[in-house]
N, C-alpha and C positions, 0 to 999 in steps of 0.2 A: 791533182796538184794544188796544195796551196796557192789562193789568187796573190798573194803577193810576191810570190816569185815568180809568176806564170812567164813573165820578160824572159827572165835570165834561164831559166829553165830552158824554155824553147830553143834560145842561140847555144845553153849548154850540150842540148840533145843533136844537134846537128855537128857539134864537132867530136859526139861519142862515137856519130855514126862511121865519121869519116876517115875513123882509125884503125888501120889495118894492125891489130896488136900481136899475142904472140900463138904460135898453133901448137897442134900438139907436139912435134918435134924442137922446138923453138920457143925461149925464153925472149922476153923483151926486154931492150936493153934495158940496163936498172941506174938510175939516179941518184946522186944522193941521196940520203934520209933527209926529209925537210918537216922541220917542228914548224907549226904553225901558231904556236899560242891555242888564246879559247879561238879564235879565227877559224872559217872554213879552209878548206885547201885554195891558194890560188889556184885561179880557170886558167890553163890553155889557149891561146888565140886557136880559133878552129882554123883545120886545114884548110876548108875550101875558098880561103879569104876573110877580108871584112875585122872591121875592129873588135878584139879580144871583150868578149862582157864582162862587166864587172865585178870582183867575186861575191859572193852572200858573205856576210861579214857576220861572227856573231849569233848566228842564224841556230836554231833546232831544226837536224833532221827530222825531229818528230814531227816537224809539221806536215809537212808531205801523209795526206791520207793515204795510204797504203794497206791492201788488205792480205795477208800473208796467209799462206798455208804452210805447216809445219810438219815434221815428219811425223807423228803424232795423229795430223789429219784435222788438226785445230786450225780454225781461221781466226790469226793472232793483226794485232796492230804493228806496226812499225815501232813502235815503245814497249812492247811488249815487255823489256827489263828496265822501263824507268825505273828511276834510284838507283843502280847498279853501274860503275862503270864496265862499258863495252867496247868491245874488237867489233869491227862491223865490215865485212868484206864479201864480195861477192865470188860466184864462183858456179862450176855446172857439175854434175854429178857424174856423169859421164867420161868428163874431163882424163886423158892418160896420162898427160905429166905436169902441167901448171897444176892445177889445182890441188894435187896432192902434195906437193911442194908449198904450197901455201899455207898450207894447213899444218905441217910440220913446221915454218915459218910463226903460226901461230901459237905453236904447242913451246915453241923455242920461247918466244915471249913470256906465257905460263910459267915457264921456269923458273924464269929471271926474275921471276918479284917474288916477295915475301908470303910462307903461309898464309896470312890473315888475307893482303889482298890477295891474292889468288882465288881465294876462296870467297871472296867480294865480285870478281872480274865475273861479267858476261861475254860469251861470246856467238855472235850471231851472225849467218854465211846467210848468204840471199841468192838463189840460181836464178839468172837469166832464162833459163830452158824449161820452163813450169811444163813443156808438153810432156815432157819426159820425167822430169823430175816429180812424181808422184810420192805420196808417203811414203811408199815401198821404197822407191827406189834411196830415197834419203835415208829413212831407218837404217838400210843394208851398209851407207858409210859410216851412219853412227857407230856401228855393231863393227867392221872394217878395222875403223881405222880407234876404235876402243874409247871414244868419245865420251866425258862426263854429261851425261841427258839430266843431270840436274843444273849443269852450269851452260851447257854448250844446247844450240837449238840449229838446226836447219831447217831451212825455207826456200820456197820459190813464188816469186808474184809475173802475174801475166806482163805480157811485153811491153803495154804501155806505162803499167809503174816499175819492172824494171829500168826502162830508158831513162824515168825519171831518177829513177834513183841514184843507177849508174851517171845519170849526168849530175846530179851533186855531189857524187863520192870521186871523182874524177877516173872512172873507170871507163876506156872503153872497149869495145865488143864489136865484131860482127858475123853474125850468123852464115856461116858455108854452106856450098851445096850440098856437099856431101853430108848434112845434119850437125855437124862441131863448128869450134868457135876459134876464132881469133880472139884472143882477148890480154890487156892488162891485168895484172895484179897489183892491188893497193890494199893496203889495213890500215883502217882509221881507229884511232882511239878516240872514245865520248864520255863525254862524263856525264852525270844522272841525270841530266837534263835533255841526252843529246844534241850539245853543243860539240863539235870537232876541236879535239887540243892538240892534235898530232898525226902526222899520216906519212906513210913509208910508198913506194913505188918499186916493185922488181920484186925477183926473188931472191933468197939467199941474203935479205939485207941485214943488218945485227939487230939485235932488239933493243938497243940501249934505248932511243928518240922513244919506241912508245909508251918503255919502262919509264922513263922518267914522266912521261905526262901524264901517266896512271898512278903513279907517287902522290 
């Protein structure tokens, strides 16, 4: 974790934990679309109490050291498409209904912008579930669900830089007994820097808010 977010991070990761989001039967309920400027998402006051931290303002994801494994089998960085703007959402391979919906979600986006950028646009999924989520098993969605392996990457990082992650993208998760997840859905748009200009919550939401911030 970046030492200067190490505060907000910590209070972020305790209200990631505390959120019972959606299962596999079960979407979680979806919010407006909310642009955020170059700004991070606003944080959530965590459930279990106590005053809401203050958002990271401005801030690059990139900074968060994160060592990512791809389907590929490469151990990539968190920035692995600086200069490029990116989709950055997380998600588990596994997953029976969120997450394939999300991803159709994302491809909806794809659409909506102009060849040029399109063909600029990064997109990068991050799984929670690295025990599972091995190359194999990510190749087999690329291959699936018919993925551009030149523009589009899947990843998964161990649990402690998913929490982090997931606690600055405003995503939360939690791990069942049964091995699945309760989880939100979010997509962030970044621009080449990995600064956050816009982030959607739910599924099914239109793609205008992240079309225009990738404009």
């Amino acid at each position: 974790m970046a030492t200067r977010h190490g505060v907000v991070l910590a209070a972020l990761l305790l209200a990631s934990l505390a959120w019972p989001g959606c299962d596999k039967e079960r979407s979680p309920p979806a919010p407006a679309p909310t642009s955020v400027g170059s700004a991070a998402p606003e944080v959530p006051a965590p459930l279990m109490g106590g005053e809401a931290p203050a958002p990271i303002t401005g801030a690059s994801i990139y900074d968060l050291d994160l060592a990512l494994r791809n389907q590929d089998g490469d151990e990539v960085g968190l920035d692995a498409y600086r200069g490029h703007p990116v989709l950055i959402a997380m998600f588990y391979a596994g997953c029976p209904a969120a997450c394939p919906r999300l991803i159709d979600d994302v491809l909806a986006v794809e659409k909506a912008l102009s060849p040029e950028l399109r063909t600029r646009l990064r997109v990068l999924l991050v799984s929670f579930d690295a025990a599972r989520d091995t190359p194999v098993a990510l190749r087999k969605v690329m291959s699936d669900r018919n993925l551009d392996q030149a523009r589009w990457m899947l990843s998964a990082v161990p649990d402690d830089g998913a929490r982090e992650l997931a606690a600055v993208l405003g995503v939360k998760y939690r791990h069942l007994d049964d091995g699945e997840f309760f989880h939100t859905s979010v997509i962030t748009a970044l621009d080449g820097v990995g600064r956050p200009l816009a982030r959607v919550e739910g599924l099914g939401q239109p793609p205008d808010v992240l079309v225009a911030a990738l404009r």
